[in-house]
LOTOR-725806 format. One line per 4 residues: number of its first residue (from 1); their letters; for each residue x, y, z of C-alpha. Coordinates in Angstrom, 2 decimals. Layout:
NUM) A) X Y Z ~ ...
//
This chain:
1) XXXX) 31.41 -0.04 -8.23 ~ 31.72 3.02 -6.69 ~ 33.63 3.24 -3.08 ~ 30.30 4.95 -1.00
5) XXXX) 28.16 2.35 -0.38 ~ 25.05 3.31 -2.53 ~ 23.81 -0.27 -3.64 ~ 23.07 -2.99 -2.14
9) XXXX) 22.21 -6.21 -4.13 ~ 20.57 -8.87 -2.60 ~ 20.58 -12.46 -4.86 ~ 17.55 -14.43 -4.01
13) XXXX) 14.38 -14.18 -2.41 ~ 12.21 -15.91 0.41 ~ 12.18 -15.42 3.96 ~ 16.06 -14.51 3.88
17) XXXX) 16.51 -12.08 0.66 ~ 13.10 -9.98 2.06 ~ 13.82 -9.51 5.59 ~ 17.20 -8.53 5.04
21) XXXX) 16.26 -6.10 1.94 ~ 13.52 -5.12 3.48 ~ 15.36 -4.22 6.67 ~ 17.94 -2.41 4.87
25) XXXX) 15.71 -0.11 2.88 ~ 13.80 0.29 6.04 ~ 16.88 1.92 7.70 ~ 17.98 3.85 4.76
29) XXXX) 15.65 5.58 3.13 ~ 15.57 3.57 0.01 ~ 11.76 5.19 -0.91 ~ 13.61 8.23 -0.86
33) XXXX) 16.71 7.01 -2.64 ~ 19.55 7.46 -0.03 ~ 20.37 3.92 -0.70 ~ 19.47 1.65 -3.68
37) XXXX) 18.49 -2.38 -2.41 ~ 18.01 -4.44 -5.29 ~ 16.20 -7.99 -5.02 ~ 17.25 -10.56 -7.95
41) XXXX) 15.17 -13.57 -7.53 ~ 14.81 -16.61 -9.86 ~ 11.51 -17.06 -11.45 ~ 12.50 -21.21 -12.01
45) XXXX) 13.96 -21.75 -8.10 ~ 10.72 -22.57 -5.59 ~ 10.96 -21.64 -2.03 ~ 12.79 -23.89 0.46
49) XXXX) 10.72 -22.95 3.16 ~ 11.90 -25.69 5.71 ~ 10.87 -23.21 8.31 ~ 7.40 -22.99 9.80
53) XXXX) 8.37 -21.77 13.23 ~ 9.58 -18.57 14.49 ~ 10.88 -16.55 17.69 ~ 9.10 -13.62 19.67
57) XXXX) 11.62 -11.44 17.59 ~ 9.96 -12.40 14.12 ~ 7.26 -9.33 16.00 ~ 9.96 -6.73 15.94
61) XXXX) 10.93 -7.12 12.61 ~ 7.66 -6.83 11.61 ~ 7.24 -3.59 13.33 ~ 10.43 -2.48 11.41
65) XXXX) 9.20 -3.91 8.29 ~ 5.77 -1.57 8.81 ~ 3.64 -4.52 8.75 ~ 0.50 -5.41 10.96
69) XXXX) 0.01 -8.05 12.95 ~ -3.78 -8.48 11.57 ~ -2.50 -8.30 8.27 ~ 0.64 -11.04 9.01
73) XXXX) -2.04 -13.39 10.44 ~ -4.95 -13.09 8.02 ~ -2.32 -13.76 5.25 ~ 0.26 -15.83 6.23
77) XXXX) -2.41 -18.45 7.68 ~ -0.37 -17.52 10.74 ~ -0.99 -19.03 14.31 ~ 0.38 -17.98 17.54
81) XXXX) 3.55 -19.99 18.93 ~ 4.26 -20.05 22.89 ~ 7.21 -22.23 22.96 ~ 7.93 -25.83 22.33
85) XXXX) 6.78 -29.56 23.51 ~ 9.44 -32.24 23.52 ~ 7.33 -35.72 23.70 ~ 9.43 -38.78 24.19
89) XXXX) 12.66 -37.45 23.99 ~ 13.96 -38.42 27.77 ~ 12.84 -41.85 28.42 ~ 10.84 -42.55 25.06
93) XXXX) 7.33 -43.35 27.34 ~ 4.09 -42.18 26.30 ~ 3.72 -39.88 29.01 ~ 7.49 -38.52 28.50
97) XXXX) 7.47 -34.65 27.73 ~ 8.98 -31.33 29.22 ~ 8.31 -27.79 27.70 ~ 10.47 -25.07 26.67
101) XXXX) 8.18 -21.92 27.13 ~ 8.82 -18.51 25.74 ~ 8.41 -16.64 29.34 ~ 10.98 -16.63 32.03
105) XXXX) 10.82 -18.70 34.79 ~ 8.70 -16.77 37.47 ~ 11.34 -13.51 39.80 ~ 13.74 -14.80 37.27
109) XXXX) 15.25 -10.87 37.18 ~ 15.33 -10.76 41.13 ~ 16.57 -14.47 41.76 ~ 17.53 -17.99 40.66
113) XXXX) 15.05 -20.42 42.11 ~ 15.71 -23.60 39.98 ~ 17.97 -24.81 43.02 ~ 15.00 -24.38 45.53
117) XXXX) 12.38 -26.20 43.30 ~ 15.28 -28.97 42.86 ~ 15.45 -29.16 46.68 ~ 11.30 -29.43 46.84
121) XXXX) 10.14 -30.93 43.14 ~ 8.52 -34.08 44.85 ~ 6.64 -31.95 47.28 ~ 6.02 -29.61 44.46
125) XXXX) 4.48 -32.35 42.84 ~ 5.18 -30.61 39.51 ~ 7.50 -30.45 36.19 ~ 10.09 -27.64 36.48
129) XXXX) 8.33 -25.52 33.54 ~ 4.68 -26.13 35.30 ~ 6.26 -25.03 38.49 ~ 7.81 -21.70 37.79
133) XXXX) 5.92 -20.41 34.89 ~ 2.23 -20.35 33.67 ~ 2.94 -20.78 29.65 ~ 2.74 -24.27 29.96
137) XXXX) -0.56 -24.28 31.78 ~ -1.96 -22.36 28.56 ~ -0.33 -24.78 26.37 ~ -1.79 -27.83 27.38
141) XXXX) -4.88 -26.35 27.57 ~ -4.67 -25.00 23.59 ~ -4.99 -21.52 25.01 ~ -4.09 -18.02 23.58
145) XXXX) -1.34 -15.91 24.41 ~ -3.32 -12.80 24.46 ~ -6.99 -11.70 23.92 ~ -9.06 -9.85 21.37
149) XXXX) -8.33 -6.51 22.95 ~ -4.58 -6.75 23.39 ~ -3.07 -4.67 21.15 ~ -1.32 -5.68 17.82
153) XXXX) 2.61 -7.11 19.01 ~ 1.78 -6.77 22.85 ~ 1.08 -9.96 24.76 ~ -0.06 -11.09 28.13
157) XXXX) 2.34 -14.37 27.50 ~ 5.11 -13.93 25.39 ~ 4.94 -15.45 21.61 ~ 6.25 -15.59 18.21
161) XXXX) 4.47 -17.34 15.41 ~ 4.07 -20.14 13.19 ~ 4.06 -19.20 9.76 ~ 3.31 -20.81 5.84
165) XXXX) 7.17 -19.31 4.85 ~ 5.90 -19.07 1.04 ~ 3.24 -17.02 1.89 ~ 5.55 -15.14 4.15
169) XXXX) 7.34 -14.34 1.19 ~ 5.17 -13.26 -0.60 ~ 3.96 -11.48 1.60 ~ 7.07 -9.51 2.27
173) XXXX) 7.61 -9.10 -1.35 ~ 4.98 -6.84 -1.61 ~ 5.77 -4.66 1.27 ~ 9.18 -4.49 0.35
177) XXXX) 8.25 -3.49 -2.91 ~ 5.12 -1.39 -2.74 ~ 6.09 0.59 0.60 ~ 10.04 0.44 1.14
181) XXXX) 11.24 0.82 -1.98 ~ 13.02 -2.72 -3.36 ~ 13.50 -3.03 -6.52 ~ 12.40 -6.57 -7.56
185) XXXX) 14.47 -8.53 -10.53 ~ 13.51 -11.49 -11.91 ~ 16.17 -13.24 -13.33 ~ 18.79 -16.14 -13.06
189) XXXX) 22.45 -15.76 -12.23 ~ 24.30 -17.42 -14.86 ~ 27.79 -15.45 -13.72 ~ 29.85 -13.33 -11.51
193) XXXX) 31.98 -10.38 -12.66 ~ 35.01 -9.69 -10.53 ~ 36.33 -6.00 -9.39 ~ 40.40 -6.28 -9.45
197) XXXX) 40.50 -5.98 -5.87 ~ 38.62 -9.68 -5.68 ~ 34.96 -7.94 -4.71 ~ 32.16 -8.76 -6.70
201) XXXX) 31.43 -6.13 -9.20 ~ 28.45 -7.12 -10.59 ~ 26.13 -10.04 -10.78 ~ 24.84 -11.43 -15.07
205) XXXX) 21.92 -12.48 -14.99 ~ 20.64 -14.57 -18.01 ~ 16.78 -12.47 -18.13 ~ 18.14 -8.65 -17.26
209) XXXX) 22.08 -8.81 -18.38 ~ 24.63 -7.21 -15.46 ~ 23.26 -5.80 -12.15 ~ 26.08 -3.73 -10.23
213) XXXX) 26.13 -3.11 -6.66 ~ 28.83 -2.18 -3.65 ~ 27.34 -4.75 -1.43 ~ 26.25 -7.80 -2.22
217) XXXX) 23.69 -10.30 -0.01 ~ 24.06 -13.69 -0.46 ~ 20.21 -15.71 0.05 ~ 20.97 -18.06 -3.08
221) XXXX) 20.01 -21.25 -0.24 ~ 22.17 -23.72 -0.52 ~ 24.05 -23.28 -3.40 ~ 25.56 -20.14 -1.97
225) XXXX) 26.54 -19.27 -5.22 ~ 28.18 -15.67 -3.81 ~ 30.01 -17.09 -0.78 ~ 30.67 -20.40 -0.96
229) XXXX) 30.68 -21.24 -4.99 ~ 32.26 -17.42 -6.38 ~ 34.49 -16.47 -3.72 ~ 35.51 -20.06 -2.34
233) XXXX) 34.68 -19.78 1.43 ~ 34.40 -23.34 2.95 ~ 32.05 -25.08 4.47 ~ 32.34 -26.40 7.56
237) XXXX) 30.23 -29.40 8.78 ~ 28.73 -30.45 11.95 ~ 27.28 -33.50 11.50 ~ 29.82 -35.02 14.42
241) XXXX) 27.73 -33.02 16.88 ~ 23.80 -33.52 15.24 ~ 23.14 -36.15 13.54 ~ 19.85 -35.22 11.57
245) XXXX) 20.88 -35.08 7.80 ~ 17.44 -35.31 6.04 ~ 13.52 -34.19 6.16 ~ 10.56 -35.41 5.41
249) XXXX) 7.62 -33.22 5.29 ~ 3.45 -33.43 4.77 ~ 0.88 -30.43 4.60 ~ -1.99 -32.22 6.88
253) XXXX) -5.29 -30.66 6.86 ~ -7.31 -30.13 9.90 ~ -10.63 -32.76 10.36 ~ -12.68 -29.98 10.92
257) XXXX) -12.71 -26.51 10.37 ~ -12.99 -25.82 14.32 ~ -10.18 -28.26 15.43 ~ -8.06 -27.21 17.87
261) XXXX) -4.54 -25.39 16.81 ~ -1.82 -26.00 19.23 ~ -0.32 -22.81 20.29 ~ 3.55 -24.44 20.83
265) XXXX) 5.62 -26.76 18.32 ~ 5.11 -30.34 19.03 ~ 8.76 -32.25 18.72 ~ 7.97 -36.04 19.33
269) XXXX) 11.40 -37.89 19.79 ~ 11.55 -41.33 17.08 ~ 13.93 -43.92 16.74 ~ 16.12 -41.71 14.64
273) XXXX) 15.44 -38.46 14.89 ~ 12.34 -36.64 16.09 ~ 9.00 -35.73 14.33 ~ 7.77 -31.21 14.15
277) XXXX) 4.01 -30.94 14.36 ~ 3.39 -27.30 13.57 ~ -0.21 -26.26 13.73 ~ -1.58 -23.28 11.38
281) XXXX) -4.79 -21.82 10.79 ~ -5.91 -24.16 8.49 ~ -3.67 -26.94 8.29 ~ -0.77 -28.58 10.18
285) XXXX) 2.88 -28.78 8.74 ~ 3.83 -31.92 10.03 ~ 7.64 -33.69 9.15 ~ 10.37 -35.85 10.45
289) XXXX) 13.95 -35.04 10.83 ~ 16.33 -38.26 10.88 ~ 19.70 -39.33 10.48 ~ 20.18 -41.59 7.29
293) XXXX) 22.98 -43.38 9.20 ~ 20.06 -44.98 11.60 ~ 17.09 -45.03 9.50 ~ 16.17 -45.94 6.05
297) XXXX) 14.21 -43.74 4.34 ~ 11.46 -46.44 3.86 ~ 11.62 -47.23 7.79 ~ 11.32 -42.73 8.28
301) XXXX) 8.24 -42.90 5.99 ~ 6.18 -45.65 7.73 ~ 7.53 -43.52 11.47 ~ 5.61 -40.47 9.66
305) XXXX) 2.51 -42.40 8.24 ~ 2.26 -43.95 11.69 ~ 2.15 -40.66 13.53 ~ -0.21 -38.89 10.85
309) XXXX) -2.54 -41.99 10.86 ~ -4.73 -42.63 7.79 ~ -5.19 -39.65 5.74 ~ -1.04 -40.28 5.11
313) XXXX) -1.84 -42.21 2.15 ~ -3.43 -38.59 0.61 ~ -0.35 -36.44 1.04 ~ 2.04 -35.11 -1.41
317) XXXX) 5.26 -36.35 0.72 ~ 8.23 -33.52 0.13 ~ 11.73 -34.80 0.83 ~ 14.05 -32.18 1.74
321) XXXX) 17.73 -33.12 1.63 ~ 20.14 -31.37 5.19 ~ 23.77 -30.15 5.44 ~ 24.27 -29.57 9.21
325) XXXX) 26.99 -26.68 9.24 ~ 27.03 -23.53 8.57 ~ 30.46 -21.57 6.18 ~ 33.54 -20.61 8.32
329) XXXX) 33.03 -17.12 7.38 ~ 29.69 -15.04 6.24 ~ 31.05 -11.97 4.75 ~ 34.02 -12.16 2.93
333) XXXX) 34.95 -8.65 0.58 ~ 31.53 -7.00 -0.40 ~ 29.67 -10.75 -0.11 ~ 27.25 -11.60 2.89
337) XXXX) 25.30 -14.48 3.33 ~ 22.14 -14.69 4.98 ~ 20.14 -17.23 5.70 ~ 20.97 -21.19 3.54
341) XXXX) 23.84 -19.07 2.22 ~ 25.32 -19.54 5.45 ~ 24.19 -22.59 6.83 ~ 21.77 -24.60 7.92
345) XXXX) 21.66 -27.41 11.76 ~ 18.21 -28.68 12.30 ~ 14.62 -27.22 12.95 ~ 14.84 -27.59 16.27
349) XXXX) 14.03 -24.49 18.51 ~ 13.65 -22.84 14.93 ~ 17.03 -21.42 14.35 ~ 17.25 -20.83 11.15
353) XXXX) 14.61 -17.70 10.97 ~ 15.78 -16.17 13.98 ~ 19.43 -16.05 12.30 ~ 17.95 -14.50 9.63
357) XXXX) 16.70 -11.62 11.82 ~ 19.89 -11.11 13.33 ~ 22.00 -10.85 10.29 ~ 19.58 -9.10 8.36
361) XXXX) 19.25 -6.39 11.61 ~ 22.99 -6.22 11.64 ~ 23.60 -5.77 8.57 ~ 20.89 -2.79 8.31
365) XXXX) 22.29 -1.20 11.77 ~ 26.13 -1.28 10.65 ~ 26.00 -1.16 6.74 ~ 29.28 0.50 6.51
369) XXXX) 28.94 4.19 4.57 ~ 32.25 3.52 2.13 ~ 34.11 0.05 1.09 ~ 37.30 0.96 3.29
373) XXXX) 35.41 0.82 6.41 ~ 33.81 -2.53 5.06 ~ 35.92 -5.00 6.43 ~ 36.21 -3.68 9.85
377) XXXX) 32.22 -4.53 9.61 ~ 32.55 -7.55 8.07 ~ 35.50 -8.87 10.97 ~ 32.97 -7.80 13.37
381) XXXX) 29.82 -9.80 11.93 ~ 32.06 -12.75 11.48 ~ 33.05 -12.62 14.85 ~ 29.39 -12.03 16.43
385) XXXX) 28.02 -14.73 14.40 ~ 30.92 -17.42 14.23 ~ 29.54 -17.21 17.91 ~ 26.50 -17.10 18.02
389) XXXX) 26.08 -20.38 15.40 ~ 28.38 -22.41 17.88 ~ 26.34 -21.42 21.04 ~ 23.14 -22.75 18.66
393) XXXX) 24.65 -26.15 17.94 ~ 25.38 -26.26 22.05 ~ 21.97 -25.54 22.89 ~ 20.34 -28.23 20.00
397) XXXX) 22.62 -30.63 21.11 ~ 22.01 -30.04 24.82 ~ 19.12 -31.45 23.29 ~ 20.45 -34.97 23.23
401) XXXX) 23.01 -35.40 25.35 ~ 20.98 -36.39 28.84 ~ 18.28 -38.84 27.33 ~ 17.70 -41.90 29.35
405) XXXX) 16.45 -43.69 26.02 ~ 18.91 -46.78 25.14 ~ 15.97 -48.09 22.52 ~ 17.89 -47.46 19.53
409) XXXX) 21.69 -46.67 18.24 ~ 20.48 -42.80 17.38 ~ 20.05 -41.87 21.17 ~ 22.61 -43.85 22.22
413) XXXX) 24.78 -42.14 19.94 ~ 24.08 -38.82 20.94 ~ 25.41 -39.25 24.40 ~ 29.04 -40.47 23.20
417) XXXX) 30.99 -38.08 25.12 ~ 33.03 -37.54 21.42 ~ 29.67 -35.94 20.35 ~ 29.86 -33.26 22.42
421) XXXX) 31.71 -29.97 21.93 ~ 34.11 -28.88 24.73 ~ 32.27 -25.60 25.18 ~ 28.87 -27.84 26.37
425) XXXX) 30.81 -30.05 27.87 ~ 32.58 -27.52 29.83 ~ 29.04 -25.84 31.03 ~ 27.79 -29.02 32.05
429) XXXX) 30.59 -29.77 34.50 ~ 29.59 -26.14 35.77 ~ 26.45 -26.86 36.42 ~ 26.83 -30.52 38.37
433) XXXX) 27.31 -27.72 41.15 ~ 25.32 -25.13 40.51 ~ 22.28 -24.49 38.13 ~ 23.00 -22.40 35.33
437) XXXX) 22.11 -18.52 35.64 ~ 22.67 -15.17 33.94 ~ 26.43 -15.22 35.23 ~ 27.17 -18.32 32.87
441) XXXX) 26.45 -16.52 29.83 ~ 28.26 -13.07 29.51 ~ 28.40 -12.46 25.93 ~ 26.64 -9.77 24.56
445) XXXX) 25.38 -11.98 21.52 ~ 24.21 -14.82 23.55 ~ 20.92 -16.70 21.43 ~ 19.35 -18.21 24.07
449) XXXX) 19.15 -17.19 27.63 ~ 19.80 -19.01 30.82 ~ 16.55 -19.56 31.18 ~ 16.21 -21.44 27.88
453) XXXX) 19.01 -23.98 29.32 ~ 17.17 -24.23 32.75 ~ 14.30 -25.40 30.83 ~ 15.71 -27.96 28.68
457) XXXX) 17.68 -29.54 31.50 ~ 15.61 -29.80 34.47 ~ 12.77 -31.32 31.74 ~ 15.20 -33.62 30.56
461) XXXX) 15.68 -35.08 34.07 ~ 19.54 -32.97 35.26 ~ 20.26 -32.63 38.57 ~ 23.10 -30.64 40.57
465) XXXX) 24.84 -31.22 43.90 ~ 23.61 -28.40 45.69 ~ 25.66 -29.76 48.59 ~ 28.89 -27.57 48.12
469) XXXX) 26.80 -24.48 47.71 ~ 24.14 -25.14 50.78 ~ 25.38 -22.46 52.41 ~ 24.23 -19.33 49.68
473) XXXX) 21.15 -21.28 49.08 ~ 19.65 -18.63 51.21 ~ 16.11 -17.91 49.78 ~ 13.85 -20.05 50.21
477) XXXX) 11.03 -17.85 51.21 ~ 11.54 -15.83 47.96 ~ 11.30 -18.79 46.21 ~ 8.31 -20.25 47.95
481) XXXX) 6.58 -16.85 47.30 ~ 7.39 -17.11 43.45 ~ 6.06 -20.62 43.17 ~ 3.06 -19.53 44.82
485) XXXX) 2.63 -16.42 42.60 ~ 3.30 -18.57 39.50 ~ 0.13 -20.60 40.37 ~ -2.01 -17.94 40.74
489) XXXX) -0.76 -16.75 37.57 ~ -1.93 -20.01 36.19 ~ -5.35 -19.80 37.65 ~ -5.87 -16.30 36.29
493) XXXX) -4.77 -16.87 32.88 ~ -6.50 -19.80 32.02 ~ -9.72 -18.22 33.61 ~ -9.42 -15.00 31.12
497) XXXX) -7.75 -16.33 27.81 ~ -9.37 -17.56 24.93 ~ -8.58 -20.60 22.54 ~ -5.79 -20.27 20.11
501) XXXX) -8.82 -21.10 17.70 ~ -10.87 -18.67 18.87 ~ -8.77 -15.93 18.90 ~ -7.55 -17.02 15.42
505) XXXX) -11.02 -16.71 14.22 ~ -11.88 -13.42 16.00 ~ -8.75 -11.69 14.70 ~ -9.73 -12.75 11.12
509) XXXX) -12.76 -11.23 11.49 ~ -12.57 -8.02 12.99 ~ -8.79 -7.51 13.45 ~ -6.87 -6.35 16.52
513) XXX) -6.13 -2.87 17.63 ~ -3.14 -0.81 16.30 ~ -0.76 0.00 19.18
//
């Protein structure tokens, strides 16, 4: 191991070992051979894929990652995604759902007008999503977020994708390979040889024998063999805070080859967890997350059958096994761990690929030039993302806390005041006076914006006394304007976009244009 940072090995594939070799040897020449990036993937380990869902960043990194956006749809069966649906997860009724669009809430820049549509909702006459933004107008209606002759990556609605994550990988094998210069391995760790300073050396791999680097990426799922099984850095649980603990997934096809595909994830709240209805180009990915502490896993299947209806009785069933935590450090020495590596909550709000993203841009941005610079990096990626994991588990479990449903012990459960971390706790004492804003949420690294919070609480039913703060609650013209702006956005939208379908189909064919 030499002390300039010349090689960077990255031990096991999918979504996480790609993106983040892929994003390395994008920033550092490794076509040219400034830098070395070295992929070692198992040919006998499959693909966890447990994520189908993305955010708008997943376009970015495909811009960095010199891919096209007609190429990522036509072979990733790849739909567009405009945010998410939560069915039955407030009072458990059928006509129970809120949205969490991908847009900001209409002036959001210029001003906060969640208090003023608090103040007017019932002559509003409409949800808080439906009322300040026009996403969830094209939602319900199966619409597009863009047209034929938008550009590739630009958008008249913001989006990010759903995806089929093992053709993803494969994908981003081949770009990584053919056009930034990744070396691909095929082999199986069997061991790890140690430097004398405790940094791994090298990695033996039973097919290829010893493969040497100065930095070492850890995207061996699970196991974490790097991380958590070589160098001995804990895990740390959080399955106190969310309950889910295991999956259930089908592949359902479509009943026609013209059916509608939703363009937004469809969460449906069950008696123990809640149900992802992900629709594709030509099939949905369809599972439910529960806790095994109030379900059986006999009781989950016939929730699943019920909601798929019929052709249930068809499907290969895949059960996929959760830890809900994530490792109380992610790079330790010359070891980072990306993706499973490093943990793992729930699929909701689609987490996990959006970490990926992060740490793999990170990494690429700050890859430190010589090992004794390497763990001022590595204190500073601990730090960003120790953070940025616990602000995730506030948001999911924001999630839970204010449903009304009392049906079964799983909701009640979740709104057990010992279930909640201080830092949500403390935020939602904030905001029984004042609706959350930009000003809540000064960190740098934030995950989700105020907005995101706005949306998830005023569709899950949260209201604040505006009463102490009547007095700066001093524009409600602005706001009136913006509601009245959002639904002519609505109108004009609707009027001009196309079907997710349709533009599916039309990109397929003739491809969009290259910005």
């Amino acid at each position: 191991m030499s002390n300039s940072i010349k090689t960077v090995v990255v031990v096991g594939g999918g979504a996480a070992g790609w993106i983040t070799a892929g994003r390395i040897a994008a920033q550092h020449n490794a076509k040219q051979g400034d830098i070395k990036v070295k992929l070692i993937e198992s040919p006998n380990v499959p693909i966890i894929g447990v994520g189908e869902g993305t955010w708008p960043t997943m376009r970015n990194t495909l811009i960095q990652l010199g891919i096209s956006e007609t190429d990522f749809i036509r072979e990733c069966d790849a739909s567009f995604k405009q945010g998410a649906k939560f069915a039955k997860w407030v009072t458990g009724a059928e006509d129970d759902f809120y949205y969490h669009p991908l847009i900001l809430p209409q002036g959001f820049t210029k001003g906060n007008i969640a208090p003023y549509w608090q103040m007017q909702k019932h002559q509003i006459g409409k949800s808080f999503s439906d009322a300040v933004c026009f996403q969830e107008a094209l939602c319900e209606q199966g619409l597009a977020p863009k047209s034929i002759r938008t550009p590739e990556f630009s958008a008249i609605a913001n989006y990010a994708y759903h995806l089929d994550a093992g053709k993803f990988a494969q994908l981003l094998q081949r770009q990584c390979t053919q056009v930034l210069g990744v070396e691909h391995i095929l082999g199986d760790v069997i061991n790890v040889k140690s430097a004398v300073n405790g940094d791994v050396a090298a990695v033996i791999t039973q097919q290829q024998g010893s493969i040497e680097g100065d930095l070492f990426v850890d995207c061996s799922g699970f196991k974490s063999l790097l991380l958590g099984e070589h160098l001995g850095v804990p895990f740390k649980p959080c399955n106190d805070v969310l309950f889910i603990d295991n999956a259930i997934a089908v592949q359902v096809p479509y009943a026609t080859d013209n059916a509608p595909i939703a363009s937004h994830t469809i969460s449906t709240g069950q008696n123990a967890g809640w149900i992802w209805d992900i629709g594709l180009q030509h099939r949905r990915g369809v599972g439910y997350v529960y806790s095994s502490h109030h379900s059986s896993e006999a009781a989950a299947m016939d929730a699943l059958a019920t909601y798929v209806g019929p052709q249930f009785k068809d499907l290969s069933v895949r059960h996929i096994p959760i830890q809900s935590g994530h490792r109380q450090q992610f790079w330790k020495n010359n070891v980072v761990a990306v993706g499973l590596a490093a943990g793992f909550l729930e699929p909701l709000e689609a987490s996990a690929l959006v970490l990926i993203e992060l740490s793999a841009e990170m990494i690429a941005q700050q890859l430190p030039a010589r090992r004794e610079v390497m763990d001022i990096v590595a204190k500073r990626f601990n730090s960003t993302f120790l953070y940025r994991w616990d602000r995730i588990i506030d948001f999911l479990k924001l999630h839970y806390v204010l449903t009304q449903r009392t049906d079964s012990a799983f909701w009640q459960d979740n709104t057990d005041p010992a279930s909640i971390p201080d830092s949500l706790n403390e935020l939602m004492q904030l905001w029984r006076y004042h609706p959350p804003y930009d000003h809540d949420f000064t960190s740098n690294n934030e995950v989700f914006p105020a907005a995101s919070y706005q949306y998830v609480l005023y569709g899950m039913g949260f209201e604040s006394d505006l009463a102490p703060i009547q007095h700066t609650l001093t524009q409600t013209e602005f706001a009136n304007t913006q509601f009245q702006l959002n639904q002519q956005n609505i109108a004009q939208v609707v009027a001009k976009l196309p079907s997710n379908r349709e533009l599916l189909n039309k990109i397929r064919e003739y491809g969009l244009q290259q910005l």
